[in-house]
N, C-alpha and C positions, 0 to 999 in steps of 0.2 A: 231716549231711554227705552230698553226694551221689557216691555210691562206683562205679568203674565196674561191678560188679554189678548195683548198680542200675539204670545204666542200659541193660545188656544187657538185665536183665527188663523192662524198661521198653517195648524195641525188641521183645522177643520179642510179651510181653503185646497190644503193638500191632498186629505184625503178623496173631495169632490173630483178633481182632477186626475188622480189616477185610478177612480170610477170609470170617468168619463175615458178614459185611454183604455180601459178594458184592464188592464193592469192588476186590478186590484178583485179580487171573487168574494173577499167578504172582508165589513171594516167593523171599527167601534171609534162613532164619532168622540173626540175629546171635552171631557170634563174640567171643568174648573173650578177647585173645592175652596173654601174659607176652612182653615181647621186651627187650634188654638193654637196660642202662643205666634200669632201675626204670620202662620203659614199658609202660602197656597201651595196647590196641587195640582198639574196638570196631566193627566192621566186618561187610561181608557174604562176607568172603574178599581173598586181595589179587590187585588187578587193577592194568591199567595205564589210569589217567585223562589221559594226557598229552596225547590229542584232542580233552579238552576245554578248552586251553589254548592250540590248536594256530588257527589262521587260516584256519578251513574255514566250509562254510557249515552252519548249522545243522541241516538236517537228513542230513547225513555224520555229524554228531556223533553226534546220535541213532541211526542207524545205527546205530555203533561201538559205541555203549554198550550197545546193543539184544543185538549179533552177538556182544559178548564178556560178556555180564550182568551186566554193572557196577552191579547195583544192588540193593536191597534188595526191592524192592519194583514189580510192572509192575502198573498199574492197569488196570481194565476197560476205556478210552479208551486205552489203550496210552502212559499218561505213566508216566516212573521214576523213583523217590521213591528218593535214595542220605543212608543216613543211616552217621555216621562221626567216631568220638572218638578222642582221642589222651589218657592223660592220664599223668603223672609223677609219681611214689611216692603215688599217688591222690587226686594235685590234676588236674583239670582243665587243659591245656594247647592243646587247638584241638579243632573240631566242623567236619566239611564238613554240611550239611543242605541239601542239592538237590533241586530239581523240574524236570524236564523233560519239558515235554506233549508231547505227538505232534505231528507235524507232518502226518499224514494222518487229518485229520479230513473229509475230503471224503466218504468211506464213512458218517458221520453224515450229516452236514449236507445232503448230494443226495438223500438216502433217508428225512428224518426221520418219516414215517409208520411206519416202525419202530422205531421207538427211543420217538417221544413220548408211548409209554405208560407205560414204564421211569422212573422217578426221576434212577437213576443219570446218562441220558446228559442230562440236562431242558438242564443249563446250557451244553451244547457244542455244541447243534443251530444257533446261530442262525450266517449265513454270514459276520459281521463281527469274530467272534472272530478274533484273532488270535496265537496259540500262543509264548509265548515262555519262556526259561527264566530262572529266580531261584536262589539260591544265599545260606544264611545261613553266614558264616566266622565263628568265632572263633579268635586266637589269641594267645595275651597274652607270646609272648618278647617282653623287651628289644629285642632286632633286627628284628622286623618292624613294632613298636607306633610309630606317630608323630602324634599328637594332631590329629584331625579328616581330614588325608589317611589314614591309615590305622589308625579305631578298631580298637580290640581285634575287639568284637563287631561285625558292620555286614552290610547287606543289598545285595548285588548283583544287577541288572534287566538280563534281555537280553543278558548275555556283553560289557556296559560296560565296558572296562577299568578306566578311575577311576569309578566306578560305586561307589559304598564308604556307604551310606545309615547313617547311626550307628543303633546301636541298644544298650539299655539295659545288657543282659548275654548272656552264653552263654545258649541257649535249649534246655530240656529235651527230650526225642522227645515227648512230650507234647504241649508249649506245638507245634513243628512243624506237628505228623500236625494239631492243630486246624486253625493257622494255613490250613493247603491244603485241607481239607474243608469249611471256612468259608468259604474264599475262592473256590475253582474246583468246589467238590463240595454248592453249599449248600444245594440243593434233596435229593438224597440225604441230606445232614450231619443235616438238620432231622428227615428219619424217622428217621434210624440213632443218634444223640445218645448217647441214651441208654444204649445199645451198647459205645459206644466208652470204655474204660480212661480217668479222670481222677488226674492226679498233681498237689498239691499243692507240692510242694517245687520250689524253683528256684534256680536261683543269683544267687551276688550279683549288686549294679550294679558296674559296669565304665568305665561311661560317663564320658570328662572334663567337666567343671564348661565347657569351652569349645565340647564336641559339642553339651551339653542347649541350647546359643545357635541351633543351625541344626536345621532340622527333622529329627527324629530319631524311632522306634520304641521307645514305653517298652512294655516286655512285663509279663505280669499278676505282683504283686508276691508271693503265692502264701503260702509258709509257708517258710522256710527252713530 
């Protein structure tokens, strides 16, 4: 069973690690709240995310997020990695998991003679990137759960409203931290690998028998 202890250590252990790879320029290690009604809270402290819901343009957001440190985690590229559990007498009940890269990537990309000997910045030099931000929710109440518009688990692209990508189940800080090091950090990812904390355990599948019909994100099936 996965306990929300766990996965503060989980958060903590990660963060240590992509200290230690250079990766990371400034963190906020993870809290673990008791709050009423048999809630915990895995968080980087409590902020207000309401600007990122709000009809501005993307890089205000960032901004915000940046000016009030809404996040876990500010990468060496200046992107913010917000990780964030909610769970109920130690079931699991919702996960924010956010990436939001920088939007001033020009300081790379006009000057990559310094940088292109660096690993880290290898994969955000070229000038056709396009910086956008993703966001993994889960959350399994009855009242917001409705079958393919709104899975439990699911992947949102670019601040899409109905943007809702199904995917398997809740995703560990683990299966995450991979997920974006793999994806936007690969050339860093590949020296540092072996570095980085691997967790085995994940949670269940979630996914309705009517999501797995449209294309969907089956995450690794792990050890439970």
């Amino acid at each position: 069973m996965i306990t929300p202890e766990k996965i503060r250590a989980q958060v903590e252990s990660l963060t240590t690690d992509l200290i230690r790879c250079s990766l990371c320029e400034e963190q906020k290690f993870p809290s673990l709240r008791n709050e009423p009604s048999n809630i915990q809270k895995i968080d980087f402290g409590k902020s207000d995310l309401s600007i990122v819901l709000k009809n501005k343009p993307y890089q205000e957001i960032y901004n915000e997020l940046l000016r009030t440190q809404a996040y876990n985690l500010r990468m060496i590229d200046g992107a913010l990695i917000q990780i964030m559990y909610k769970f109920h007498e130690n079931s699991l009940q919702s996960h924010r998991l956010a990436f939001f890269p920088s939007p001033y990537l020009e300081e790379f990309q006009n000057n990559p003679e310094v940088y292109e000997e660096d690993c880290i910045y290898a994969d955000i030099l070229k000038k056709n990137i396009v910086p956008f931000p993703l966001r993994f929710d889960f959350d399994c109440r009855e009242v917001v759960v409705v079958a393919i518009d709104h899975p439990q688990s699911h992947l949102t692209l670019g601040q899409y409203h109905n943007c809702r990508i199904p995917v398997s189940a809740a995703l560990t800080p683990s299966i995450f931290i991979d997920f974006i090091l793999r994806n936007f950090y690969n050339t860093a990812y590949n020296k540092y690998s072996e570095k980085i904390s691997k967790y085995n355990e994940v949670f269940i599948n979630t996914i309705e028998k009517s999501e797995q019909n449209l294309g969907h994100i089956q995450l690794p099936l792990g050890v439970k």
